[in-house]
N, CA, C and O of each residue as an XYZ file, in Angstrom:
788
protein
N     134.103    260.709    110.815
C     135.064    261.744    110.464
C     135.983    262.005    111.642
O     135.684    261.417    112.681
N     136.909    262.683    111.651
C     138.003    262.938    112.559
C     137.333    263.626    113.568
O     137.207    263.069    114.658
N     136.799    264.950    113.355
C     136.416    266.008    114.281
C     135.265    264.772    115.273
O     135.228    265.037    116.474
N     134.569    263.773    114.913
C     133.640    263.087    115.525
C     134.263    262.169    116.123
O     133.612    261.686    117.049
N     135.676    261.557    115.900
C     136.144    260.563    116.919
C     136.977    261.705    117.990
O     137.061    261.388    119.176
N     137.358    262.539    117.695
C     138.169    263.405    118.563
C     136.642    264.134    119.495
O     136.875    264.558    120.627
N     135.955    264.180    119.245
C     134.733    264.390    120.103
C     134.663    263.418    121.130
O     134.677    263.866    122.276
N     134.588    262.155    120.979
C     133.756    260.526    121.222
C     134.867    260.396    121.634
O     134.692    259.330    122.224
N     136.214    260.706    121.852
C     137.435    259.922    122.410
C     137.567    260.450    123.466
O     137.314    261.650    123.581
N     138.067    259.579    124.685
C     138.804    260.569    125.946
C     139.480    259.085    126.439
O     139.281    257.914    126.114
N     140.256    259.669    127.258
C     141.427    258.206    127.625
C     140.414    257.556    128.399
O     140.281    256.361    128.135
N     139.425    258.173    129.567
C     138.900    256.522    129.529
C     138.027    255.976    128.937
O     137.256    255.333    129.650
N     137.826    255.975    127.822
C     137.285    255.316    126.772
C     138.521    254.218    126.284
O     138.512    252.995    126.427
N     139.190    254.760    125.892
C     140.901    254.036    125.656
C     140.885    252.885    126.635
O     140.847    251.701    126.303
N     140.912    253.256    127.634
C     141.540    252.925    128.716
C     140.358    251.280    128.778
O     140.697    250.107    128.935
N     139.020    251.858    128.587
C     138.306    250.785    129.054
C     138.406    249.726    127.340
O     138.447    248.505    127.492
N     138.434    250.241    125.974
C     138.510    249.706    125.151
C     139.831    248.566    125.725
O     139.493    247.434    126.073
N     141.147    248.934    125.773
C     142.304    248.038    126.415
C     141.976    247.276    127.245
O     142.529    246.184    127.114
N     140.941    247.392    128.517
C     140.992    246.521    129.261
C     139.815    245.469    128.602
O     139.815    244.345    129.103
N     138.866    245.714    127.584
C     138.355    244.861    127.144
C     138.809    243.558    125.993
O     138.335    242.451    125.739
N     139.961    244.345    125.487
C     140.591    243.372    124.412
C     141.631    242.753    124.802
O     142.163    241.904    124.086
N     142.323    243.242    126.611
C     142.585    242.547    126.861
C     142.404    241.353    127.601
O     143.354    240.615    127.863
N     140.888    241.050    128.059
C     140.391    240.324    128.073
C     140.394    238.816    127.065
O     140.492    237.601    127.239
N     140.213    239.836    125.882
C     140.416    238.319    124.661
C     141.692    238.091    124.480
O     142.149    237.021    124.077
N     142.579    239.457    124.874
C     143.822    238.625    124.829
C     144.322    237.335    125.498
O     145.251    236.607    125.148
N     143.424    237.216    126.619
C     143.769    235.869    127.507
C     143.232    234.772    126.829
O     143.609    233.621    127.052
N     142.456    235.036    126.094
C     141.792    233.707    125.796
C     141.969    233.202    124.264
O     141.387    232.239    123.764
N     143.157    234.299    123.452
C     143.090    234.125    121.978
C     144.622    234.495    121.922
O     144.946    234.831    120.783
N     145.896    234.533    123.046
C     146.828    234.439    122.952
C     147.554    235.956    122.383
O     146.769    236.900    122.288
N     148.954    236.195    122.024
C     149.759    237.042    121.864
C     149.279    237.725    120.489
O     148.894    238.854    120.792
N     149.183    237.583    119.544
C     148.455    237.691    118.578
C     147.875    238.737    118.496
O     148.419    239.726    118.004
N     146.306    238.750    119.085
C     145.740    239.736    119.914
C     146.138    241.103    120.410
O     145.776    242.234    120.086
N     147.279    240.494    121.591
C     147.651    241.356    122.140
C     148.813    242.405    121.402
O     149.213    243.393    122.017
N     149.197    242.148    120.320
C     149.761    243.099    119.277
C     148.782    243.768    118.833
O     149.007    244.977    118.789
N     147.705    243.422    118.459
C     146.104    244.409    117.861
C     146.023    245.017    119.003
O     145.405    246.040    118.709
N     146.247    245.058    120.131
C     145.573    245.328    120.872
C     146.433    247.368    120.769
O     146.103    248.453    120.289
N     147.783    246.702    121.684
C     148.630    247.851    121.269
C     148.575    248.683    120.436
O     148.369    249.862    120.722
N     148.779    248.180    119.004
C     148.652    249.087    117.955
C     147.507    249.842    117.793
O     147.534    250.875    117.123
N     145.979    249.231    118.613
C     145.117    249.922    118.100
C     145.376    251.083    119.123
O     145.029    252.227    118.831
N     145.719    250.923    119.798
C     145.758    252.046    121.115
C     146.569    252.927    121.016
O     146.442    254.093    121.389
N     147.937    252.171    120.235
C     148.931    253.584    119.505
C     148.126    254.667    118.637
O     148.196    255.857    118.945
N     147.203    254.145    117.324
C     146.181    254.693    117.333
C     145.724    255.828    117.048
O     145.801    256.683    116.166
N     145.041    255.551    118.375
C     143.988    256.174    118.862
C     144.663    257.481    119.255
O     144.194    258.518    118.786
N     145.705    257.539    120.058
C     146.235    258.200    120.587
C     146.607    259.153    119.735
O     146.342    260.352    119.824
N     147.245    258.594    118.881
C     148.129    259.233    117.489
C     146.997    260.230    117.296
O     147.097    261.375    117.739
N     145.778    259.752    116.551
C     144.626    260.379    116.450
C     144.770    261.430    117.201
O     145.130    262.572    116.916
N     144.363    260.806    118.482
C     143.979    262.524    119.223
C     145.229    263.197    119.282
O     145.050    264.386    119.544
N     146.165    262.963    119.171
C     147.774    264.014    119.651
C     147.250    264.642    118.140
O     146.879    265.809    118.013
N     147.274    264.028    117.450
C     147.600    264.959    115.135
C     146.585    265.694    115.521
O     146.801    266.905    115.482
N     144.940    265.167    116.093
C     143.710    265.543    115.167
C     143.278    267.114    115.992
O     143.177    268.322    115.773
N     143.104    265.945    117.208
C     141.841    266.607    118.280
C     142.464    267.585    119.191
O     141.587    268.138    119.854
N     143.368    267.908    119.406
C     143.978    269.218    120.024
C     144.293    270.440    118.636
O     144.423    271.531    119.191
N     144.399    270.555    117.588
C     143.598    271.358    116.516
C     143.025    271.516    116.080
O     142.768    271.116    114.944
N     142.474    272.223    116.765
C     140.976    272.834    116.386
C     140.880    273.749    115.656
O     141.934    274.342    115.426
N     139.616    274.260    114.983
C     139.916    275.032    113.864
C     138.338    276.667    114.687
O     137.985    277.596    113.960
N     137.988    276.559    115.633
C     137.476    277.272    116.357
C     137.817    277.009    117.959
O     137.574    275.922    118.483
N     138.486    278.269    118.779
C     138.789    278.569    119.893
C     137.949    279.177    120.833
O     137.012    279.875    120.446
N     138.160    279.004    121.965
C     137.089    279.205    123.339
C     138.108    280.247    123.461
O     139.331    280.204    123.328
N     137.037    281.501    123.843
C     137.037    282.612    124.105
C     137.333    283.513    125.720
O     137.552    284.699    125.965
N     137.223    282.441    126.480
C     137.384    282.768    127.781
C     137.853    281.539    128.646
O     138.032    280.444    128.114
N     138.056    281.756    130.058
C     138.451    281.071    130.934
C     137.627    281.613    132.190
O     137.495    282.738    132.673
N     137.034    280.121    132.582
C     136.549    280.079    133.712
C     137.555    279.913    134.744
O     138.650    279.413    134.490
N     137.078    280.488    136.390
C     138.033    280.366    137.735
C     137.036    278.878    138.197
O     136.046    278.342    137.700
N     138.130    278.517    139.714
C     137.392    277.372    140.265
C     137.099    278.029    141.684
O     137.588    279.142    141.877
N     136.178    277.310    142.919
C     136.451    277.365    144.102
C     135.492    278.957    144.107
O     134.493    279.222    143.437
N     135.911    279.458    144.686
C     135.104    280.959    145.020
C     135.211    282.069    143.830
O     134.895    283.254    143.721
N     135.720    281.242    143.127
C     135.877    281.949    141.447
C     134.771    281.430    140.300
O     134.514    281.881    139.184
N     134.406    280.668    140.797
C     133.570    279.296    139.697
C     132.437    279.867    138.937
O     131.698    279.169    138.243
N     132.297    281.284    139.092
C     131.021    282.057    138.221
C     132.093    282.984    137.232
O     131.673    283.263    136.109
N     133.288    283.403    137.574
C     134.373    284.271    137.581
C     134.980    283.846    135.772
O     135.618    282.825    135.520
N     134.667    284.676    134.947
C     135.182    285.108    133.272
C     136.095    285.797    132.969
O     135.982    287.001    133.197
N     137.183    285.349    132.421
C     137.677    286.243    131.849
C     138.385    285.959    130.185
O     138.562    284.863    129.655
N     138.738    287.497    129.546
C     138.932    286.989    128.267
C     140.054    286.269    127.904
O     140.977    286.560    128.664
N     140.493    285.155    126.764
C     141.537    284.577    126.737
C     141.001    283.910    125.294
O     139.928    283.359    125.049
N     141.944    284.123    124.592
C     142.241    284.010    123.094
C     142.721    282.601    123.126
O     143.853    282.601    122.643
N     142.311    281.207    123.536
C     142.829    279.744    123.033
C     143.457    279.298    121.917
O     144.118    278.284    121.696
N     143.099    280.345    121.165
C     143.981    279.397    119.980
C     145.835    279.938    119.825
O     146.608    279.485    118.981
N     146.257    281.205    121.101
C     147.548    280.822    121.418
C     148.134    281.080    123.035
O     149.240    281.392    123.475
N     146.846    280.791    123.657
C     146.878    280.309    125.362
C     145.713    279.202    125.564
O     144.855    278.614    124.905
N     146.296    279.297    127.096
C     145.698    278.323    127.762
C     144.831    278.527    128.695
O     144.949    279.659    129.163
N     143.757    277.726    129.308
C     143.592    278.647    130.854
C     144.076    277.584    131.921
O     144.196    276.366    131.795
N     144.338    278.462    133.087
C     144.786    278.176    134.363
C     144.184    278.764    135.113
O     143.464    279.651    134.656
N     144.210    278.494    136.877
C     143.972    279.444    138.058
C     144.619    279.224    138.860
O     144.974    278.075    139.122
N     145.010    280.344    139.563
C     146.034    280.479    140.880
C     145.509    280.138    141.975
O     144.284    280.246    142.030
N     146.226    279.630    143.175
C     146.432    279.619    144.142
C     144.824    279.758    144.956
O     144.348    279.148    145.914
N     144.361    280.695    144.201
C     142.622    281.142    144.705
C     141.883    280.705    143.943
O     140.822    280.470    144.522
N     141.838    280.398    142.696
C     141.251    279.796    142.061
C     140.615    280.346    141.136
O     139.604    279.916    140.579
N     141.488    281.844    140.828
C     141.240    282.694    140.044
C     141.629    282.343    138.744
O     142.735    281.852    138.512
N     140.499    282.640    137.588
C     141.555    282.601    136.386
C     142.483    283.318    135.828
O     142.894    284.454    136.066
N     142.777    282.503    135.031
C     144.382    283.005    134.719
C     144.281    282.650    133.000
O     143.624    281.709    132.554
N     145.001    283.523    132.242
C     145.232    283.244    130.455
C     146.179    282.780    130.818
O     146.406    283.035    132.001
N     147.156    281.954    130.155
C     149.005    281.480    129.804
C     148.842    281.314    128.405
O     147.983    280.814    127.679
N     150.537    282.208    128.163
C     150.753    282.094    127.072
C     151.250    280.413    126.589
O     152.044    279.712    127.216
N     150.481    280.014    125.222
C     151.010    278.941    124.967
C     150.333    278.736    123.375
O     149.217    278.823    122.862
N     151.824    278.390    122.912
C     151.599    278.164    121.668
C     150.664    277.350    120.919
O     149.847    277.755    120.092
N     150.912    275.900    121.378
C     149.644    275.116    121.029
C     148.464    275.507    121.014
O     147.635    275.089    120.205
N     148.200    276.465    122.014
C     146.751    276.400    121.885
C     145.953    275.510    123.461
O     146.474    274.618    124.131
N     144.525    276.184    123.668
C     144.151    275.739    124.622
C     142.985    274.538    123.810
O     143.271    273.725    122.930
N     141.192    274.864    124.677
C     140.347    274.313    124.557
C     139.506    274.917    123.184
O     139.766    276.042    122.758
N     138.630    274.178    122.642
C     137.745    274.945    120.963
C     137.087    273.588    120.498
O     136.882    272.667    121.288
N     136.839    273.545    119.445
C     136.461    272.902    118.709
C     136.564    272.729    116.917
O     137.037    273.667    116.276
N     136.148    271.633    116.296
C     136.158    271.302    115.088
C     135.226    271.421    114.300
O     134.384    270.530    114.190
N     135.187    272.510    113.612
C     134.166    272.452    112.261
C     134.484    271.824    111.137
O     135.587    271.818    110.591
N     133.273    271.168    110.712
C     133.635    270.362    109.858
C     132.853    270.475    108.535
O     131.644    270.510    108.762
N     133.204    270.555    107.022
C     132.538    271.263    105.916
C     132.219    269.830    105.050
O     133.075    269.063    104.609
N     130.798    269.695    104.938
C     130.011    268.840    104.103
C     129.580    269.575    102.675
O     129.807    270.744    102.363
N     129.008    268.728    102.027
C     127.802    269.298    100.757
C     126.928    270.237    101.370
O     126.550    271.212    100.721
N     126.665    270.109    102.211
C     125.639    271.175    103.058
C     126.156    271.909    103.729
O     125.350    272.815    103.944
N     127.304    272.139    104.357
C     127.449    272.856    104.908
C     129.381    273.205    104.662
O     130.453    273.005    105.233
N     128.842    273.810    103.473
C     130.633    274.604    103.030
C     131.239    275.192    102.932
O     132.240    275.316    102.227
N     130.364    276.184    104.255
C     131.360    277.345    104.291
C     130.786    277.230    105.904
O     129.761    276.676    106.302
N     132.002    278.079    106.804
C     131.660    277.916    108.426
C     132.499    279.098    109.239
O     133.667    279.391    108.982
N     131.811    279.627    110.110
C     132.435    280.444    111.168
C     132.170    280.040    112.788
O     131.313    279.281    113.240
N     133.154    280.777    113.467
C     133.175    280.574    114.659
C     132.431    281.784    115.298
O     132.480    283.001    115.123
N     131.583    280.789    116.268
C     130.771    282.528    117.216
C     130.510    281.938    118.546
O     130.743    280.752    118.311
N     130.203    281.999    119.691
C     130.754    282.030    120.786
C     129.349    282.130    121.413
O     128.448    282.705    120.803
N     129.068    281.336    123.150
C     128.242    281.592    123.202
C     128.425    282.390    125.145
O     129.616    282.235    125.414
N     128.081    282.726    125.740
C     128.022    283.671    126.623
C     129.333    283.683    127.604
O     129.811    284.614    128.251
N     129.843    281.984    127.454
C     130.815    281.361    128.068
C     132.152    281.789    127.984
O     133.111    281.856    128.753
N     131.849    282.133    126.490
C     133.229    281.956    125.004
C     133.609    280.721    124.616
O     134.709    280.611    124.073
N     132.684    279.414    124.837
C     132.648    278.675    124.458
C     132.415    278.758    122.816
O     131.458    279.288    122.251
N     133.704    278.001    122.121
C     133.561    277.676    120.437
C     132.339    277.535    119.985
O     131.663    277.026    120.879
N     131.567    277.780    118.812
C     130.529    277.426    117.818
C     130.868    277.363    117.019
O     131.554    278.297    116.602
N     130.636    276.210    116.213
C     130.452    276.712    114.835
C     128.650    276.594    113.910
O     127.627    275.910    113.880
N     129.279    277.785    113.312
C     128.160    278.477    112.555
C     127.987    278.454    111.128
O     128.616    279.275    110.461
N     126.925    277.311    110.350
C     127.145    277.436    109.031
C     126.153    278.097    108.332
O     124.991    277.702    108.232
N     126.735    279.375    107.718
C     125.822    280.283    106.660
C     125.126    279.787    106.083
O     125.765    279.068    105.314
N     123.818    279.649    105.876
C     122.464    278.647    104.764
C     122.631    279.408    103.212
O     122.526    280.599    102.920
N     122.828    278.628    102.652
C     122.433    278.876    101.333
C     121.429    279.817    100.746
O     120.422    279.887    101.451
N     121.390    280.620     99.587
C     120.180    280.942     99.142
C     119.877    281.411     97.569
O     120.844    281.762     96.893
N     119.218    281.415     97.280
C     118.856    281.476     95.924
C     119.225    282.615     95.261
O     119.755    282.621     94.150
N     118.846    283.975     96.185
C     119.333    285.575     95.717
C     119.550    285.575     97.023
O     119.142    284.981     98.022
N     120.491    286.609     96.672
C     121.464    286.920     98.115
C     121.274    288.649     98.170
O     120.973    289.141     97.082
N     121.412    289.561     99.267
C     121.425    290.655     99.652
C     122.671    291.268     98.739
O     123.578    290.517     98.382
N     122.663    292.554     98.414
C     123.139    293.369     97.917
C     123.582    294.409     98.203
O     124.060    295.288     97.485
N     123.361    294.324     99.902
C     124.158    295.579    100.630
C     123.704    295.430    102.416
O     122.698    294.847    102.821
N     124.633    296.051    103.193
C     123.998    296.370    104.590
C     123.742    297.812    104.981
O     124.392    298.784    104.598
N     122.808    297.810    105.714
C     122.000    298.817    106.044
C     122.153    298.971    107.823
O     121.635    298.174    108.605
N     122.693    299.758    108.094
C     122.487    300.050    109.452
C     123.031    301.605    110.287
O     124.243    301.818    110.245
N     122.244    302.522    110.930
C     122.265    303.105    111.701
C     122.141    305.090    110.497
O     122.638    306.188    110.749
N     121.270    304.623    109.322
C     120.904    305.604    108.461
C     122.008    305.773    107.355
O     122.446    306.846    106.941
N     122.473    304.181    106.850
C     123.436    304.272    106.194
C     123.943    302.803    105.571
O     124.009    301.782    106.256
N     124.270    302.871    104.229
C     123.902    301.751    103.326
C     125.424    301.889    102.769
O     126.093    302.882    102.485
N     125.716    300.441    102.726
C     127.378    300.026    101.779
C     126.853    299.092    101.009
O     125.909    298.429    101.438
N     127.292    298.910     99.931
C     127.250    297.454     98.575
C     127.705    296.701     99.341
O     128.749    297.044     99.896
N     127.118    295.410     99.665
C     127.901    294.146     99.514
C     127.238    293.170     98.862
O     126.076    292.805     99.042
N     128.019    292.775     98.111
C     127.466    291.194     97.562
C     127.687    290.149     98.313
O     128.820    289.699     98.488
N     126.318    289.512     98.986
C     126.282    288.423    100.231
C     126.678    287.165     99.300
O     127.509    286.346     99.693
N     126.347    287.107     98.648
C     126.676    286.078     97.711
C     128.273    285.496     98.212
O     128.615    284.318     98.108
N     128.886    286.276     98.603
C     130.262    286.002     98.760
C     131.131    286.803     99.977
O     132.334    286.569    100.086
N     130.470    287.743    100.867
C     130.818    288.109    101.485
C     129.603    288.800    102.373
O     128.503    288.807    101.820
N     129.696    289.390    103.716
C     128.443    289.509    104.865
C     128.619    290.978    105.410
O     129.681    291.555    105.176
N     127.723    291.548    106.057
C     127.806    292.412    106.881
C     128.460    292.497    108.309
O     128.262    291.445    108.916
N     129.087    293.301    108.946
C     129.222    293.593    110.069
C     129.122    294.875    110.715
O     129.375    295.721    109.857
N     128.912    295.334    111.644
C     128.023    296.156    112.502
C     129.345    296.364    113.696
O     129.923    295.436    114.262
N     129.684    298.191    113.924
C     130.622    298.014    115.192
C     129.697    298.560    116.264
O     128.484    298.478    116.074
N     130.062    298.986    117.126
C     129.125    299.013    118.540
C     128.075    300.278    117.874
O     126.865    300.087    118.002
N     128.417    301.213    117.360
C     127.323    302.597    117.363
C     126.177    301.786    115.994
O     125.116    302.352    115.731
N     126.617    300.319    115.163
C     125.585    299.924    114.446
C     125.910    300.334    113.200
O     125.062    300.007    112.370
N     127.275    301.219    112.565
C     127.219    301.418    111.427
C     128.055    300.066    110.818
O     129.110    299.623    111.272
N     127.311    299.556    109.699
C     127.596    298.321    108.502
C     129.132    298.618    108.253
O     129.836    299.589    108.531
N     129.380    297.422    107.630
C     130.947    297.475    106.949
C     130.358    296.162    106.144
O     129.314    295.692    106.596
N     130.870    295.610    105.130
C     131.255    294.358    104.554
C     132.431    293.723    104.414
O     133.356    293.895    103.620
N     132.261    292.934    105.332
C     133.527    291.470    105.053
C     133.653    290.687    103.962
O     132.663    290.687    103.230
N     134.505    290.064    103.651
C     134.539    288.715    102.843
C     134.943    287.933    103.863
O     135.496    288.306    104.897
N     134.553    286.469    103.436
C     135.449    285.716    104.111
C     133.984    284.220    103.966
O     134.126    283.019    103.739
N     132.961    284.888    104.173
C     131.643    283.722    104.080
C     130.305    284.610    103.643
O     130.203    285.797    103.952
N     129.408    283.974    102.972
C     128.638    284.361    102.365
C     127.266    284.896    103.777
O     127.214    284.337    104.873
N     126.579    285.728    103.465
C     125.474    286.689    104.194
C     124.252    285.977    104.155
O     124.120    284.754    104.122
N     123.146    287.064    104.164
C     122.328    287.217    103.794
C     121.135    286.761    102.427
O     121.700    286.939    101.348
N     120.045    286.368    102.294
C     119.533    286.385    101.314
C     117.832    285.921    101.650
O     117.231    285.988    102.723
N     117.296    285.391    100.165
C     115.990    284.623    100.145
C     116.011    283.692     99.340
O     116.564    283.813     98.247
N     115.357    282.483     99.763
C     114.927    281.251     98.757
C     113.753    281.793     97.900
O     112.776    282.432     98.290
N     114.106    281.349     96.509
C     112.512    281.462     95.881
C     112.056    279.910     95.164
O     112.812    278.970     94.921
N     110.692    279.991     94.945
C     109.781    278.991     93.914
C     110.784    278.378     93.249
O     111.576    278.995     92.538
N     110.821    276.847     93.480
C     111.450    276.732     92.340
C     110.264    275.948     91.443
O     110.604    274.950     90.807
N     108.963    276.376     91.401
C     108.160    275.820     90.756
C     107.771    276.070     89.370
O     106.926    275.570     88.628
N     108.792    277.150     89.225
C     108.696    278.506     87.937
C     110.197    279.178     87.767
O     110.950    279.243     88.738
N     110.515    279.594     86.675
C     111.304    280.630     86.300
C     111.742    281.452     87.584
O     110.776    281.711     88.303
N     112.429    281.721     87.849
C     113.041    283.071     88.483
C     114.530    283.836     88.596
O     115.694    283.436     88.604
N     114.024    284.854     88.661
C     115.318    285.951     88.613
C     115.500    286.505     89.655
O     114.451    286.658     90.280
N     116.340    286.867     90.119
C     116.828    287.799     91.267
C     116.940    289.456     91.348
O     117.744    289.861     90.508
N     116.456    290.322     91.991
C     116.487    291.188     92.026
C     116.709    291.728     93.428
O     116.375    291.023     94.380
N     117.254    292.943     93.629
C     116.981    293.471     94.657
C     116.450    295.351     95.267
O     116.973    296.391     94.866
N     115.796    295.283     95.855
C     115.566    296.660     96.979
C     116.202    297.503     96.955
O     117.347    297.112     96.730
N     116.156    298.530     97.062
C     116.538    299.827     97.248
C     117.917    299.712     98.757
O     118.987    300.315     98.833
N     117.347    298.788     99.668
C     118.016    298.457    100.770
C     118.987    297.609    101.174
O     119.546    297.218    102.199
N     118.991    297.390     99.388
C     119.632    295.485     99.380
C     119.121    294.388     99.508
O     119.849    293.401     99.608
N     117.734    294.270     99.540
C     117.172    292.923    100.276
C     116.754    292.419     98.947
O     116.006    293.017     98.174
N     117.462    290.937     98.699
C     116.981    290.243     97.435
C     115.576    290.171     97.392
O     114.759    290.268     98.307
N     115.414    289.974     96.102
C     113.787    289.123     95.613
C     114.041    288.461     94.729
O     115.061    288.364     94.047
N     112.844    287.833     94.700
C     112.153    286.672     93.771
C     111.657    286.908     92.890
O     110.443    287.022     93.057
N     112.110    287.118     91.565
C     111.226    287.573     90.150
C     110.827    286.446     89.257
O     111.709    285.847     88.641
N     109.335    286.043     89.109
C     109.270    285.468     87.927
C     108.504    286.064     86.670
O     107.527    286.810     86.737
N     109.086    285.627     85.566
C     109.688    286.400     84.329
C     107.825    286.409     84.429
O     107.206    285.885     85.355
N     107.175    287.137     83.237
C     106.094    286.978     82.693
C     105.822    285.972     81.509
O     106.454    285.929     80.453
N     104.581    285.031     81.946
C     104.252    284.032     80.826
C     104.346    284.442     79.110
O     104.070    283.599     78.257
């Protein structure tokens, strides 16, 4: 897939692929050496379209030099990072976009978010499936409807719930060795009902 050669690619990979075919170019004539080019146009092409849009952004910027533990916040998907003179970081504004990554949506995994890990390094995160899904969030002595089925909870700093849409929540797998129905809790928390024989 794209997101996996834009992973696996970096110019010297390029660089050493070219010097290997041109190797056979010496020994299999001009020919060749047109494959050779084009494949390298490429590649390139590839990474210029693919692999600098990303569809999850890094969250911060590291400093270098006496800065090199040194965080700060910076939104990549319309800056960049840099460091000055000290080796401090720095955000720049820039349209393209900085550093992130590519999520990529299979049969298994078809729905996806971005979450970050201490760095602000990109993740992506795919919601698991489930059989009955939650029916509300619960947090800090206080309950909202949501249907996870299609949309999730979120929590602001004091812990009180809200529901998003955007990717599916919460839930439980049940038996599939038998009948079942879905129900849920007083709290929202699905269950597993099977009917009576």
């Amino acid at each position: 897939s794209i997101p996996e050669v834009c992973f696996k690619l970096s110019y010297y990979n390029e660089y050493k692929s070219y010097l290997s075919v041109r190797r056979m170019t010496w020994r299999f004539g001009e020919v060749s050496q047109k494959s050779v080019l084009t494949s390298v146009v490429l590649i390139l092409l590839v990474h210029l379209v693919y692999c600098d849009n990303y569809n999850c952004y890094n969250q911060k910027c590291l400093g270098e030099r006496d800065f090199n533990e040194t965080l700060i916040s910076c939104d990549q998907s319309n800056h960049t990072c840099s460091v000055n003179e000290t080796g401090y970081p720095i955000c720049v504004d820039n349209n393209d976009g900085g550093n992130g990554t590519n999520c990529t949506l299979t049969e298994f995994h078809d729905q996806f978010y971005c979450s970050y890990d201490v760095n602000g390094t990109a993740m992506c995160t795919y919601p698991p499936k489930y059989d009955c899904y939650n029916s509300g969030c619960y947090g800090n002595d206080t309950f909202v409807t949501c249907d996870q089925s299609t949309s999730h909870c979120s929590f602001n700093e004091t812990g009180y719930p809200s529901c998003e849409p955007g990717y599916r929540g919460n839930g439980t797998n049940c038996s599939h060795s038998d009948q079942f129905y879905c129900s849920n809790m007083d709290n929202g928390t699905a269950l597993c009902n099977v009917p009576p024989q």
